[in-house]
N, C-alpha and C positions, 0 to 999 in steps of 0.2 A: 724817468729816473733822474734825467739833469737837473729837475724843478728840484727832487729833492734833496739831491747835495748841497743845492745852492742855499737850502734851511738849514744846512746844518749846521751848529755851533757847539761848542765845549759846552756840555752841561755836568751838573752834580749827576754822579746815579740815584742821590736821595729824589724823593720830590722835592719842589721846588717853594720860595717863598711862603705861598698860600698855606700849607700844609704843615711846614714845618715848627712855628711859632706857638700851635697848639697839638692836644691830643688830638689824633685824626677820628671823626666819627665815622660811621657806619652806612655814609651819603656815597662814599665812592665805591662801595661795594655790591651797593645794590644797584648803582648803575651797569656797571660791567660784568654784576652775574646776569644782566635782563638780553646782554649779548650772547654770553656763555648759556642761556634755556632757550634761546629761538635759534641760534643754531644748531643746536645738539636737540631738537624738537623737529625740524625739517630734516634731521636724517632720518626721524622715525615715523613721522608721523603719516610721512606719502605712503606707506605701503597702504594702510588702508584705505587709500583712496584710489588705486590704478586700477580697477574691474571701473569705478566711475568713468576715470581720465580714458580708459580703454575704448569705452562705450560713447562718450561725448568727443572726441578728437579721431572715433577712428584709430587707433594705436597699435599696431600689430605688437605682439610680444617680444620682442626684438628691440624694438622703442622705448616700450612700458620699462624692460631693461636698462636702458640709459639714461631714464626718468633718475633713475635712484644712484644708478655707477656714476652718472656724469658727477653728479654733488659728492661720493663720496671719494672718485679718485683725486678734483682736483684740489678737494679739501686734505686730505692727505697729504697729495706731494707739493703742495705751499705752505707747510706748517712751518718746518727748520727755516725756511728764508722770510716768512713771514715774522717772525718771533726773529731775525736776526737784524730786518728792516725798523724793528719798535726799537732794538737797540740802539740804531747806529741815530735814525730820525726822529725818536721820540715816540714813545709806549704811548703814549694819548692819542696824538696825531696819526697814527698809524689805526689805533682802534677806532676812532671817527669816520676815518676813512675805511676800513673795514665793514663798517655796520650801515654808514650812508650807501654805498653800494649793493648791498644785502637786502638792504629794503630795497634798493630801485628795482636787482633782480628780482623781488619777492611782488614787487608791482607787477612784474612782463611774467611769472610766471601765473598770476591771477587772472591775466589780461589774456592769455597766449591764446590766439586764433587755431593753433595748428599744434600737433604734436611737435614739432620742427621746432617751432618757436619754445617750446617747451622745455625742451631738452636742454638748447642752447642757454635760457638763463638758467636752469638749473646748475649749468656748469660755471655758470658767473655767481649765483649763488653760493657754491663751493668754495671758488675763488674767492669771492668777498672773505666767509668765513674763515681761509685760513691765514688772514689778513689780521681777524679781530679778532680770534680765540687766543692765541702765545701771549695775546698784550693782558690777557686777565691776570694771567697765572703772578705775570710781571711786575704788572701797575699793584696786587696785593701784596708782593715781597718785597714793595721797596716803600709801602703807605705802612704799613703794619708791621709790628715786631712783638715779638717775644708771643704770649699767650694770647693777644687778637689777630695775629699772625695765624697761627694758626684755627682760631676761630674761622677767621676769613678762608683756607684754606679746605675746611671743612662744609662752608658752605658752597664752596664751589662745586664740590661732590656731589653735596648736595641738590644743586640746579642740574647739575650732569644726570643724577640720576633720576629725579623727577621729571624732565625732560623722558628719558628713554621710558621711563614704567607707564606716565601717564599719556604720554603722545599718542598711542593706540585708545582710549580713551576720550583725550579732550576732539581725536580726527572724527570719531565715530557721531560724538555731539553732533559737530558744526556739522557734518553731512545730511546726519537727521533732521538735523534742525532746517536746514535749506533757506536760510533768512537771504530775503531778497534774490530767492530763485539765485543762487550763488553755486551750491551742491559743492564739488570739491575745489571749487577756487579758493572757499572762503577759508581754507589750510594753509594759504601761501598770504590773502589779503590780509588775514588778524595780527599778520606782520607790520605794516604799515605804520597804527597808530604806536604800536610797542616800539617800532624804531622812530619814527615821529618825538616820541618823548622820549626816550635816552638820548637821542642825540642832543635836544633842547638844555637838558643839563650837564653832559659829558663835557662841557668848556668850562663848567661853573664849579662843579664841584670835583671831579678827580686834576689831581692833578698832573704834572706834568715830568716825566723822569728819563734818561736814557743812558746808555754806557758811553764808554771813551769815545771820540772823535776817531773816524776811519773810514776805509772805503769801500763799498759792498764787492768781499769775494765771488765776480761773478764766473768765473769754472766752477768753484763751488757752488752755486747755484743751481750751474745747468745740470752738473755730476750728482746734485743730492734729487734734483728736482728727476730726472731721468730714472736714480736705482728707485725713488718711491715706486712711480707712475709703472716701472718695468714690472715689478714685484703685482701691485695690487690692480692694475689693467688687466692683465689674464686671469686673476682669480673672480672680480667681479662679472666676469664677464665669457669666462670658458666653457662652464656649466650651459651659456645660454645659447651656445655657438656650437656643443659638442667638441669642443676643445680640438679646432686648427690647428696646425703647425704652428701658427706664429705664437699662440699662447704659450708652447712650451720653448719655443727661441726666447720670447720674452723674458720667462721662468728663467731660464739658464744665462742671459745676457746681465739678470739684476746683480750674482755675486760679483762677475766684472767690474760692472759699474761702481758696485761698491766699496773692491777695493782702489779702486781710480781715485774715488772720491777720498778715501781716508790717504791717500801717498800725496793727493793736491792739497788737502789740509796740513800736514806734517810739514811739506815744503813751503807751506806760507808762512806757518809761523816761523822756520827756519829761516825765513828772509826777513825777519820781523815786521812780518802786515799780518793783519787781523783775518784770521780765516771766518769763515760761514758758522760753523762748528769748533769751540777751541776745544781739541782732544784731550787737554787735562780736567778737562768734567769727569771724566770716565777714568782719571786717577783716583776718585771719592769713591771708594767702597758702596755705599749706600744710594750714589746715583748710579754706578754703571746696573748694580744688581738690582736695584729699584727700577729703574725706565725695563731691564728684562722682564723683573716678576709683574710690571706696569704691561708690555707687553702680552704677559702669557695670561694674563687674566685678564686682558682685554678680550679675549677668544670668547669668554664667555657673555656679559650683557648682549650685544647686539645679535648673536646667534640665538641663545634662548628667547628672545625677543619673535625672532623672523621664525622660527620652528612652531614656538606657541600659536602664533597668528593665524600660518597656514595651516596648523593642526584644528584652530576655533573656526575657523572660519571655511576650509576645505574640506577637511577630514568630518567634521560635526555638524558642518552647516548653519552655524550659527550668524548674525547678522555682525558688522561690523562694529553695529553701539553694545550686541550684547556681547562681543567678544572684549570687548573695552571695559564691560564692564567687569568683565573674568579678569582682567588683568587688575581690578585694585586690589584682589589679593596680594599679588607682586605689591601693588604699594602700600599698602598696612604693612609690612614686612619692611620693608625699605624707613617707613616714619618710621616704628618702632627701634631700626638702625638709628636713623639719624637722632632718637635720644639717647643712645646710650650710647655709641661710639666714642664721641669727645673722653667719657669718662673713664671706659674702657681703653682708649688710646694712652692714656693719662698712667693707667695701670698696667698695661700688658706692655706698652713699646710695639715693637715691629710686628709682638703676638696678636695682635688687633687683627691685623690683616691676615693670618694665617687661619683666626678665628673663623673670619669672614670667607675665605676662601675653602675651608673646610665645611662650613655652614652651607654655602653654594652647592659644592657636592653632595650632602646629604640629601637636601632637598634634591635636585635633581635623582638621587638614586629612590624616594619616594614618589617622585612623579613618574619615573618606569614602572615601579610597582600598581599605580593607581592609574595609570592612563588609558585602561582599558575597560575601567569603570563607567556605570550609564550616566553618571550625574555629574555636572561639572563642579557641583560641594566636593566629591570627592578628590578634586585637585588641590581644594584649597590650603589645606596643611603645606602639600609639598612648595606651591608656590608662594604662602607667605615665607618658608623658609630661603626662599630663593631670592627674593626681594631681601628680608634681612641678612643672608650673606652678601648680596651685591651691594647696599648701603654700608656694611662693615667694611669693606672694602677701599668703596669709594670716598664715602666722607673724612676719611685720614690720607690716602693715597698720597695727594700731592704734596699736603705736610711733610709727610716721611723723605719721598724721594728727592724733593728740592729744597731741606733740609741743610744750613752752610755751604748754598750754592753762592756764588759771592756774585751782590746784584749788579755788579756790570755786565752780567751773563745769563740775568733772570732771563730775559726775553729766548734767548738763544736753547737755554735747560729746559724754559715751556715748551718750545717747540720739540725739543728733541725728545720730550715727555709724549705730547701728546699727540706729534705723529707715530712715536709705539702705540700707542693706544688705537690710530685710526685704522694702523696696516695690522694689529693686531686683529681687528674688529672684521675688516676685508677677510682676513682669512679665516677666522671662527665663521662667517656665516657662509663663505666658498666652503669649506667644509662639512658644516651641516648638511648645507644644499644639498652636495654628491650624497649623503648618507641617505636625507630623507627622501629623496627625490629617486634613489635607486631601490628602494624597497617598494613592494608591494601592496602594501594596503598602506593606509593615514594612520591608525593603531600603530602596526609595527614601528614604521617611520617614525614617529613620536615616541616612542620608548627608546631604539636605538639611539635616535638623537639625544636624547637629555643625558642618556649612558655617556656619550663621545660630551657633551656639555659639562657633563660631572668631572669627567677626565681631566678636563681643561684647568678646571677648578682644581683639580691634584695637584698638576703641577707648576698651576704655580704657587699652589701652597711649600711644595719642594722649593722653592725658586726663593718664597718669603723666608724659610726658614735660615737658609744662606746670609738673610739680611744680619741674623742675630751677632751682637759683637763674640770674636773670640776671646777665648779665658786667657789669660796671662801665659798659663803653661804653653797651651796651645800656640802662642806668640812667638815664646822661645823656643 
């Protein structure tokens, strides 16, 4: 960390030279959405491949479990410090360094000899990730303004969400496909040239942006880093364990922890140094309740996700390409979002996302209806619905929430965006888990679940409706 102090200098929070003498095109966007779809692709994409990794490594279930936990806890609880390090040393430099590590992991987890080895970059893989995802949300809200502002904004949803719908999909391919006797490596290798080439242009074309000069809140750190990791460590990981003693110490240590961390933020800025987190983010209306309803609607993708899978795949018997292929239902649904969202955002406001999150529900409460049908057509209605609620959703999401977030703080608002999103994501699919996993047949399972998935979708549709401005009267 002393290397990077020693880089650091006063910079604009605009970008810098390059960027600023013309209109900015569409070159740095598409560089650091190709970060934001491989890694929001490796949270989803291993599950269809661990019966593989199980079978070729040897992997007890236990293992195969930290295949996926290790990536998604430490992705998680590095996001706020991650997104707080783009600020203080520069939103470029930090995503570079994010994604050149990503790829190395994504080398050693192709390569991995051993389960062991496996797990291990997994969890550097994580790490990398929660390095370079805060600098996207960043580097778009301080390259971009007004209406490509949010263009950009929408496409990051965008990569977010074709990333989760198609990842059970593109896994099911490459394993079919087996090119050069690879089978489930080639999930972690097709990393490679994609970070290969981002990185080759990430110096050339995005530019370079960061907040005030200051020096990393490290108790904040440890205090943010600690209440994630306490919160979302026992829920990924309880179900697999039959839930120990320590997972519910851990459960009950996180509200501690958390308010520790908010009384060590308060006194830093009271001593005027820059905390981890500056708590008057959470004075804007529209973020504190935003990053909520961002959390509670995060309960839903990655759960309907992990429920459909083991429903195609356990409960049906279906193969992993064909269950992949069941899921572009979900993505017809999600395209057909991503046309009309923008316009629909444009029209409705915050009703966008209330749309989308009502849409989610419905579908879900079609797919109880129909999940006990002989034909997988017959899901298809409820799960294009489920796709274009979760694109309604997603592709306005970050527009909305980080909304006059002021950019010396962009980095810091991603992060605290989108680790809601990750401990959201942790506990929608710990919860599923218990649900499906305690009932008796794969039928029932699959219906209960999408019931408790729709749920999710309620409220945070309650949660969106709160975002609406109040009336004047209501003011006085």
């Amino acid at each position: 960390m002393s290397d990077l102090r020693g880089l650091a200098r006063p910079r604009e929070t605009r970008p810098t030279a390059a960027s600023t003498d013309t209109t900015p095109g569409w070159g740095p966007l598409a560089v650091v959405l190709t970060g934001t779809f491989v890694t929001f692709l490796d949270f989803f994409i291993v599950n269809v491949a661990l019966p593989d990794i199980s079978s070729d490594l040897t992997a007890a279930p236990s293992t195969l479990s930290l295949v996926v936990a290790g990536y998604g806890l430490t992705f998680a609880a590095g996001l706020i410090t991650g997104g707080r390090l783009g600020d203080l040393y520069g939103r470029r430099r930090l995503f570079t360094i994010g994604l050149a590590l990503f790829t190395v992991a994504s080398a050693i987890c192709g390569l991995a000899p051993s389960a062991g080895v496996l797990v291990v970059a997994r969890v550097g893989q994580g790490a990398a990730a929660s390095l370079l995802t805060p600098q996207v949300l960043a580097i778009l809200g301080t390259v971009y303004d007004g209406e490509r502002r949010g263009k950009a904004f929408a496409a990051y949803g965008l990569a977010m969400g074709i990333a989760g719908v198609l990842g059970q999909l593109l896994g099911g391919v490459l394993i079919t496909a087996d090119v050069a006797d690879l089978g489930w490596r080639s999930i972690f290798l097709i990393n490679l040239p994609v970070g290969a080439v981002a990185l080759t242009l990430v110096g050339r074309v995005v530019p370079e942006s960061r907040g005030p000069r200051a020096q990393l809140d490290l108790m904040g750190t440890v205090l943010g880093t600690v209440t994630v990791a306490a919160l979302v460590l026992p829920l990924v990981e309880g179900r697999e364990h039959d839930w120990p003693w320590w997972t519910w110490a851990s459960l009950a240590a996180a509200p501690v922890s958390l308010v520790g961390f908010v009384a060590a933020q308060r006194r830093r800025h009271a001593l005027g140094r820059a905390p981890l987190v500056d708590l008057d983010l959470f004075r804007a209306r529209t973020f504190a309740i935003g990053s909520l309803a961002a959390l509670a609607y995060a309960l839903v993708p990655p759960s309907f996700f992990f429920v459909l899978a083991l429903y195609l795949q356990q409960g049906r018997g279906y193969s992993a390409l064909f269950s992949g292929v069941v899921f572009v239902a979900v993505g017809l649904g999600y395209f057909a979002a991503m046309m009309t969202a923008p316009r629909l955002a444009m029209r409705l406001g915050h009703g966008v996302l209330m749309l989308g999150a009502a849409v989610s529900a419905g579908g879900c409460l079609l797919l109880a209806a129909t999940g006990r049908a002989g034909s997988s057509l017959d899901l298809t209605p409820g799960l294009a619905l489920v796709g274009l609620g979760i694109g309604l959703v997603l592709v306005p999401l970050a527009s909305t929430v980080l909304a006059g977030v002021d950019p010396r703080h962009a980095g810091a608002a991603a992060g605290v965006l989108s680790t809601a999103q990750q401990v959201g994501g942790a506990v929608g699919v710990a919860l599923a888990g218990i649900v499906y996993f305690g009932e008796p047949s794969a039928v029932r399972a699959f219906v209960v679940s999408v019931l408790l998935i729709g749920g999710f979708a309620l409220l945070a549709c309650v949660l969106v409706a709160m975002l609406r401005p109040r009336s004047r009267a209501a003011s006085h």
